[in-house]
C-alpha positions, -999 to +999 in steps of 0.1 A: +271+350-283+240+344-303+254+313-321+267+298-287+230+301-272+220+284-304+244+253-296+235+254-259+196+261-272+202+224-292+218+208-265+190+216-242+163+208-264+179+174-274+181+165-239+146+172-234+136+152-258+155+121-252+169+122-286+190+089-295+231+099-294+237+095-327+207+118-334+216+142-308+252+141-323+241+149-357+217+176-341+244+189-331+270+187-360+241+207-380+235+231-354+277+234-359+279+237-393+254+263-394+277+280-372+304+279-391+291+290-424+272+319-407+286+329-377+319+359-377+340+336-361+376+338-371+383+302-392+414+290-366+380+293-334+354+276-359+384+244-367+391+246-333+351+239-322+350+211-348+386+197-335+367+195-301+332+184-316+349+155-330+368+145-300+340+140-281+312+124-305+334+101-324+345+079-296+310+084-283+294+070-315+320+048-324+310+021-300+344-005-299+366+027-295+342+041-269+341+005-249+381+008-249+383+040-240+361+042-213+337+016-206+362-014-197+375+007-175+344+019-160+336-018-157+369-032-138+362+000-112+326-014-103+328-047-107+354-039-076+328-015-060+297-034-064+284-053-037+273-088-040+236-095-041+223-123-016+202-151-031+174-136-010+177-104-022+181-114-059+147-136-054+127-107-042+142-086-074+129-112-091+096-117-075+065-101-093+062-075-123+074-041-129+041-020-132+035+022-132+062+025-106+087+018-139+069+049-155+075+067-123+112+062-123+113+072-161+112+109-153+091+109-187+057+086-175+033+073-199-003+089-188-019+058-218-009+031-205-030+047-171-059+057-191-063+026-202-063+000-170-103-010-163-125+004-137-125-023-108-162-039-111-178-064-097-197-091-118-232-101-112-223-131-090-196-114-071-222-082-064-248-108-052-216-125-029-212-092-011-251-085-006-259-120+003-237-136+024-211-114+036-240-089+045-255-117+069-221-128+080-212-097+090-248-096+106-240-124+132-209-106+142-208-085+177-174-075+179-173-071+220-184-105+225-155-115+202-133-095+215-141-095+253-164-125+264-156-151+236-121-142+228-128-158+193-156-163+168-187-177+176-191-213+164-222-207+138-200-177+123-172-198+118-196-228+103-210-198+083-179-190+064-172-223+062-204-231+042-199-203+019-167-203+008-148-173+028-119-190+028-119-199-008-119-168-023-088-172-046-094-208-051-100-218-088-137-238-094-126-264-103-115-270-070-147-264-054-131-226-045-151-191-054-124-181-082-133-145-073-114-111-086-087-092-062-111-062-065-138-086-048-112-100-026-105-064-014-139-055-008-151-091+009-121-084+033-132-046+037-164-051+044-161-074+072-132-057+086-156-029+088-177-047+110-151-065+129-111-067+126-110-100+142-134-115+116-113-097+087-086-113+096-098-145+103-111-148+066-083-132+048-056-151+061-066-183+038-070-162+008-034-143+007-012-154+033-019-192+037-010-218+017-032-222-009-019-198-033+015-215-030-001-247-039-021-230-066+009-217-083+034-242-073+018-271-062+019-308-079-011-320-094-017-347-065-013-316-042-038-295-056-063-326-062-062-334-025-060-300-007-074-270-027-109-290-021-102-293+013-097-256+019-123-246-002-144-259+015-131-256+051-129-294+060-089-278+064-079-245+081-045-235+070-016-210+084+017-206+071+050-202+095+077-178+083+087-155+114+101-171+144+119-158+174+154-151+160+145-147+125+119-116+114+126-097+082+161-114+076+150-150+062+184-157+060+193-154+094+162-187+097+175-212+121+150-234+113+164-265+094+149-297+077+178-326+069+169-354+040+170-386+055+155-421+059+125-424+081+085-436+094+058-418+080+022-436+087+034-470+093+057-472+065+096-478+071+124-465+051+105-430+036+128-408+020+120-371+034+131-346+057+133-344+096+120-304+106+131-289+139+119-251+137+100-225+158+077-203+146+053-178+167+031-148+152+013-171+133-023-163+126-049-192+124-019-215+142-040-223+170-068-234+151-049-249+118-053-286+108-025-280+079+006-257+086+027-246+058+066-243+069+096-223+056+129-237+066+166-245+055+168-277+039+199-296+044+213-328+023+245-336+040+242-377+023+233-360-014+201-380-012+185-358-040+207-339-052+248-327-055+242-301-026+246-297+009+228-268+018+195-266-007+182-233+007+153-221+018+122-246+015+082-246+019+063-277+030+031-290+041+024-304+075-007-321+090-013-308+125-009-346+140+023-348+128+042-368+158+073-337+169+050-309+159+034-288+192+004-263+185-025-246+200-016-223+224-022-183+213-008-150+213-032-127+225-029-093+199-038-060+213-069-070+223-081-091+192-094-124+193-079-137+157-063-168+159-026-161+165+000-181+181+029-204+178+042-235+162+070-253+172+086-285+155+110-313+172+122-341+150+093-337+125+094-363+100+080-355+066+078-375+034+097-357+006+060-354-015+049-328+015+072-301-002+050-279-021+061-282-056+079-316-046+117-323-055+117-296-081+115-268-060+138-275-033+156-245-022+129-221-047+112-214-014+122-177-009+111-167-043+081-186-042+062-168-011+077-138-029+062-143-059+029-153-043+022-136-003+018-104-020-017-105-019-017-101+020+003-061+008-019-057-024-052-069-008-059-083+024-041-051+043-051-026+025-083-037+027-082-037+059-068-005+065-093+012+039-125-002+059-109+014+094-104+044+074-137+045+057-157+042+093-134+070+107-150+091+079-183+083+078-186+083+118-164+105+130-181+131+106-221+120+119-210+121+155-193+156+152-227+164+136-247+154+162-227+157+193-226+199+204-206+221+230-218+253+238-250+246+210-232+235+183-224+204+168-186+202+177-179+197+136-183+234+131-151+242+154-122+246+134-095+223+157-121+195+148-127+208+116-090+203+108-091+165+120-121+157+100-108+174+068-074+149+071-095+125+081-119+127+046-089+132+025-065+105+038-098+081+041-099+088-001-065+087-006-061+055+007-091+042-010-078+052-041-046+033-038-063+001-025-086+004-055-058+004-081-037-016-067-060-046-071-075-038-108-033-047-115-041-075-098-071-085-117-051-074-152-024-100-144+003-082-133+021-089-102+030-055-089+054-065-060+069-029-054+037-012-055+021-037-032+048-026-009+037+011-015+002+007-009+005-015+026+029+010+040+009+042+026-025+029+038-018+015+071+003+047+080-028+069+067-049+045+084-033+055+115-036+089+109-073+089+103-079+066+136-059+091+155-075+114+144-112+098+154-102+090+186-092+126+192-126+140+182-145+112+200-130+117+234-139+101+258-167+081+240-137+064+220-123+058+252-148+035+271-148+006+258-175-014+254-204-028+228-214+004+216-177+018+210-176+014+173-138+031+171-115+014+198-112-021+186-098-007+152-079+015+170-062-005+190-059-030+156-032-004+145-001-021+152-010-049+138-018-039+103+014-014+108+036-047+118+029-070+096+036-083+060+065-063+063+066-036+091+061-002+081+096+008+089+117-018+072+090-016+042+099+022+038+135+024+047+147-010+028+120-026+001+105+005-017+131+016-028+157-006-024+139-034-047+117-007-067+151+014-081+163-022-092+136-035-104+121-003-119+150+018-126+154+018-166+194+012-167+201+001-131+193-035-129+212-040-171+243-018-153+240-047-122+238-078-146+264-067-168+288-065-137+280-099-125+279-113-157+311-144-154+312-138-198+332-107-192+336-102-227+297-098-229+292-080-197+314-052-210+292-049-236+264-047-219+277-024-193+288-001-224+253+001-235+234+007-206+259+032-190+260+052-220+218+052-219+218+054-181+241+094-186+218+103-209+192+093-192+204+114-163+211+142-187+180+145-198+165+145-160+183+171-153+172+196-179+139+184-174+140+189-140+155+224-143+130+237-172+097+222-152+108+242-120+112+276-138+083+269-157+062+249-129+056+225-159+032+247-172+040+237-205+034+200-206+005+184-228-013+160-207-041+141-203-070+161-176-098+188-176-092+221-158-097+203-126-069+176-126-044+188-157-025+206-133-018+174-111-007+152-141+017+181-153+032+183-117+036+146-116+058+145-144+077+171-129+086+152-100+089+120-122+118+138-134+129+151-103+126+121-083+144+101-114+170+131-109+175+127-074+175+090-073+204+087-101+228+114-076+220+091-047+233+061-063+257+078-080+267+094-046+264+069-019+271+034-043+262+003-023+262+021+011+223+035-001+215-001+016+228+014+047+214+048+045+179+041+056+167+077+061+175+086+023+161+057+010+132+063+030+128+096+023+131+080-023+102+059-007+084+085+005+081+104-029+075+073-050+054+064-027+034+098-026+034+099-068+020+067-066-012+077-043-015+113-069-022+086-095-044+065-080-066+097-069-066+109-108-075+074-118-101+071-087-120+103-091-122+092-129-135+062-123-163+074-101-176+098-128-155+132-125-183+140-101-178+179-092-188+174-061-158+153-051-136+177-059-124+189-026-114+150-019-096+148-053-075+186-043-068+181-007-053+143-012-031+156-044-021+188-025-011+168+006+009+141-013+030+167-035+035+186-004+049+152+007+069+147-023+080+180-017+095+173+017+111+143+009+128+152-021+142+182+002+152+162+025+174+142+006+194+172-009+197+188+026+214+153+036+238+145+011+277+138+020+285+164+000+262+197+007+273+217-020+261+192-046+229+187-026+222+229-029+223+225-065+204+196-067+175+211-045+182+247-066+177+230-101+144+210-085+128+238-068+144+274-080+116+287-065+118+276-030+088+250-023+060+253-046+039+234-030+020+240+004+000+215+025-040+221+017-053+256+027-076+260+054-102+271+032-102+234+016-096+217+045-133+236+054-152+222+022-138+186+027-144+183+063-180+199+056-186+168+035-184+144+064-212+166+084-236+163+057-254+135+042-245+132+005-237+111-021-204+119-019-203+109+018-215+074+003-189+074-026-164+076+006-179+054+031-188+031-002-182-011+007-184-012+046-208-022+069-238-003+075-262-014+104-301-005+107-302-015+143-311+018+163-289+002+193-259-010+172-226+005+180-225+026+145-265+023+141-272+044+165-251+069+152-264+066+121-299+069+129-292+102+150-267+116+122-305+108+097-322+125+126-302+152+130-303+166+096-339+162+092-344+187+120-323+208+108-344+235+100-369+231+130-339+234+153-334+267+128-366+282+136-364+273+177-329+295+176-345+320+156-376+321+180-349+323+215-331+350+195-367+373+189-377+366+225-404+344+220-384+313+236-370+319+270-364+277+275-328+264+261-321+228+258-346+201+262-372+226+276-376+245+247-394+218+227-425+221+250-425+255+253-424+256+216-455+233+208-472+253+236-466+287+218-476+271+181-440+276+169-436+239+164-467+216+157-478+188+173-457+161+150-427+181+149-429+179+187-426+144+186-400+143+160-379+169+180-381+143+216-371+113+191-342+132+176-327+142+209-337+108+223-316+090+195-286+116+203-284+100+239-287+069+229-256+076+202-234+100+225-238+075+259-211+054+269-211+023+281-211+014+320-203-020+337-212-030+371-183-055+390-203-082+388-203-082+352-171-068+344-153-103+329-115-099+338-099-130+332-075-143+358-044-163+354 
């Protein structure tokens, strides 16, 4: 029995470890020859074990008899069970880089190659960017006006960022553009979404999803020359048209269609170039763009450039007096006045030099705005989303200071208590992951999957933390008007949730579907060999990556098994006392999650496509590693400061809980439910080891947001902050200020009312104070100014008829 344990014993330890076979099999052969010369078996057991030893790693070693034993026919079986891969879908698995969600798939992830991506910074010029201009631009902006009187921008504000480059952001200098970092990008975007979504929008649009990065990347030299100026320095407003009424997510399904042909362009006869009919609607900046980009199927029935009839999808550049093309009218989004609206095109003729990229990237049009409309996921939502969250913290937290029921500020109950505490640890959360998200940016990679992570994860947390706020503000959320700081954002929510991807089809279909491809280390080799046309080399191929890809899975599984009975206790990682713990539980459920994803697609083959709630749930928990990480990294990159601690437990504890419930929810919903009971029992042989963040952390965290601090300005770090007494957050502010600095006068008055020597409650009490020499004469005065400025910041706005604007068909 002994000697069997030590053969298991060497089994389990080589799969630990990941050992190579051939290593593993002469691990093995040792740990069998040691057997033999010292164990009691009888000789006719010990030539039996080697008879049996040899059977299995010789053909496993012995790679052209393994391939003909099993691999080839492996192969034929999937190459007849694989399902094809649509050009769309193999552009997007081509699109972008494979970043830290590859080391999140590997069961096994690399902690240095974390430690050693920058801290996002800010240079000197960039710093003075956000101070200077973007302070007074966001100055100028009153967001009821916008959204109520003007229904758009006023003219100097859009002149404004005009003049200073806010819609040149990305645009190299050379071209007259800014050339600034994604981190700046991010936090330009954040800070006037802060202020006002309509204005956010309005500037990021340009700098992610309109044309210019296309041309940046893509474009032909003449292209660049003549337009990147142009947009740099607003003398052109761009928009790009994807969506259109019959064609969303599925830019296959496009019925919008371009045919090469002979035609007029600008008084000449006989231009070789396309005729566009297409319609396109959702299209922000449409009503106000002088040059539209357009994605359409290009047709070439007469082979006038090429041996095809159908080219695929293409992107092209249109000026807005195009004769055929009809523009201008607008959408009108949930009460937000950014320019949105549609396009339509009949019989648009083009010259074939208004395809970005010209002749040479006909039909690359799909990869291209993968490859390159990311930024509007990496940066411009998340951004967004992170400002929205960032004023839910910071305000909800000073008004549930300053606002009281039955004497005390309404913070100190613990329903609201709860709310604020999700509210400060999902507003981190998410401003962890748009922080990291955008330093891969500025390191060169192209991140698509986890630009897909961090707009679905922030926009849903997003609309937590407004929910949240509103439910804590009440009424005062409710009314609108030019003091309600919360109910523009909040009613922005379906917009950031909807677009670049709606949350739902991002979850259930891109996460995962393109990250286990793309990330997965044996997946997208086991694919390629398939579809290879050299069969000969495809079984090859298949051979070696299957072979890796089972002990891959193997070794997953132990892991899996030894990190739940030892709670992964055991691991060397990076961390101090404080965090350790949360790197040695993310590599357990790297392993687990690798695990679990290997049975799914082992389990449900090509139908994983189809089963949305399971891949949703495999983009839950990547997902929920991925935020973990970016709370390590963030709370390291703001100085390990103690007193953020609370932040940095409640955000880890709430996303392993969350990793925790999706991971069970896949094994409770597999076909077979045997095999998804031992999944979950060699995961979690301990029930569920994690639990959602007690109550007594919820109570530190939300305690943060009721107390000025300079972790309060860590998390409310990048927006908007106004030093008008009467501006919609302002006032709030200068109450919150207020507030705390009678503190310990209001103190003394309860004190005084408990001893007897106050009979007066409320407002009363402040004279009766001063009269009894309990309060002096300035604190008086300070007292009436504090409660004064808490009116001012709790009172809602009131219209009469007269100047209630209702517009009227």
């Amino acid at each position: 029995m002994i000697w069997a344990g030590l053969l298991i014993f060497i089994l389990f330890i080589s799969a630990y470890m990941r050992l190579p076979l051939l290593v593993w099999s002469l691990t093995l052969a040792a740990g069998m020859f040691t057997l033999h010369i010292f164990s009691d078996f009888d000789p006719s057991s010990k030539y039996l074990l080697w008879i049996v030893l040899g059977a299995i790693l010789i053909p496993l070693n012995f790679k052209p008899l393994r391939l003909n034993l099993f691999s080839r026919a492996i192969y034929k079986v999937m190459k007849k069970l694989m399902p094809t891969i649509s050009q769309t879908e193999q552009e997007a698995l081509d699109a972008g880089d494979v970043w830290w969600e590859a080391e999140l798939f590997s069961g096994k992830p690399d902690f240095s190659f974390l430690k050693s991506l920058p801290k996002p910074v800010l240079t000197d010029e960039e710093q003075a960017f956000l101070d200077g201009p973007v302070e007074e631009f966001c100055g100028m902006l009153d967001d009821w006006q916008i959204t109520h009187e003007d229904y758009d921008l006023a003219p100097e504000a859009w002149q404004f960022a005009k003049d200073n480059g806010f819609f040149s952001l990305i645009i190299p200098k050379q071209y007259g553009g800014l050339d600034y970092s994604a981190y700046c990008h991010s936090q330009v975007v954040m800070k006037i979404g802060s202020r006002s979504g309509s204005a956010g929008v309005t500037v990021m649009v340009p700098n992610s999803l309109g044309p210019g990065k296309l041309l940046m990347t893509y474009g032909t030299e003449e292209q660049k020359n003549y337009y990147l100026p142009r947009l740099a320095k607003g003398i052109e407003i761009p928009c790009f048209g994807l969506t259109g009424p019959d064609a969303g997510s599925d830019a296959g399904a496009m019925p919008d269609t371009g045919v090469v042909c002979y035609g007029s362009y600008e008084g000449e006869d006989k231009v070789l170039g396309i005729r566009l009919n297409f319609a396109k609607r959702y299209i922000t900046l449409a009503p106000v763009a002088t040059i539209l980009g357009i994605a359409f199927k290009l047709h070439d029935p007469d082979h006038l450039i090429g041996d095809k009839d159908d080219c695929g999808i293409t992107l092209a550049l249109i000026k807005r007096e195009t004769e055929g093309i009809e523009i201008g009218k607008r959408h009108f989004p949930v009460n937000h006045s950014f320019m949105n609206g549609p396009i339509r095109g009949k019989d648009v003729f083009i010259p074939l030099t208004s395809i970005i990229g010209g002749v040479d990237y006909v039909g690359k049009g799909w990869a291209m705005l993968m490859e390159c409309l990311g930024d509007g996921r990496a940066i411009s939502l998340p951004a967004l989303g992170t400002a929205a969250s960032k004023m839910g913290a910071r305000y909800t937290g000073a008004y549930s200071r300053i606002r009281q029921q039955f004497h005390t500020p309404i913070g100190y109950f613990e329903g609201v208590e709860e709310a604020l505490a999700e509210i400060a640890g999902q507003a981190y959360a998410i401003d962890a992951a748009r922080s990291m998200v955008a330093v891969a940016l500025d390191t060169g990679a192209v991140p698509s999957v986890i630009s897909a992570i961090v707009k679905y994860q922030v926009m849903e947390r997003m609309r937590t933390v407004l929910n949240h706020a509103m439910d804590i503000h009440g009424g005062h959320g409710i009314c609108m008007g030019p003091h309600n700081h919360l109910a523009r954002p909040y009613q922005l929510i379906p917009v950031g949730i909807t677009v670049e991807g709606a949350n739902i089809l991002t979850r259930t279909m891109i996460v995962f579907g393109q990250g286990a491809m793309r990330s997965h280390p044996f997946l997208l080799k086991e694919v390629k060999a398939v579809h290879n046309e050299d069969e000969r080399q495809g079984v090859k191929d298949f051979d070696n990556a299957l072979f890796a890809h089972m002990g891959f899975i193997i070794s997953n599984v132990v892991r899996s098994f030894w990190f739940g009975i030892s709670f992964a206790k055991l691991v060397t990682t990076p961390g101090d006392k404080n965090t350790q713990y949360y790197y040695q539980q993310l590599v357990k459920m790297s392993s687990a999650f690798a695990f679990i994803s290997d049975i799914c697609v082992g389990v449900l083959g090509g139908s994983l496509k189809r089963r949305e709630k399971i891949s949703g749930r495999l983009a839950d928990a990547l997902a929920n590693m991925y935020i973990i990480t970016a709370v390590l990294k963030h709370y390291e990159n703001q100085g390990s400061n103690r007193e953020d601690l609370p932040l940095l437990h409640w955000a880890c504890q709430d996303a392993l809980f969350n990793v925790q419930t999706a991971l069970k929810g896949i094994t409770k919903n597999l076909p077979v439910p045997i095999l998804g009971a031992i999944c979950n029992s060699i995961i979690f042989p301990f029930t569920k080891p994690y639990q959602r963040p007690s109550d007594a952390l919820g109570h530190k965290v939300a305690r943060l947001t009721l107390n000025p601090s300079e972790t309060l300005n860590r998390l409310s770090d990048g927006i908007y902050n106004s030093n008008d007494k009467d501006d919609a957050t302002g006032r709030i502010d200068h109450a919150f200020n207020l507030v705390m600095k009678t503190d310990e006068l209001q103190h003394k008055l309860r004190d005084a009312y408990k001893n007897g020597r106050l009979t007066s409650r409320d407002r009363d009490v402040y004279e009766e104070a001063k009269d009894k020499n309990i309060i002096t004469g300035s604190e008086y005065v300070l007292l009436i100014e504090t409660d004064q400025a808490i009116q001012n910041a709790i009172k809602v706005d009131e219209f009469s008829f007269k100047d209630w604007k209702i517009e009227t068909p």
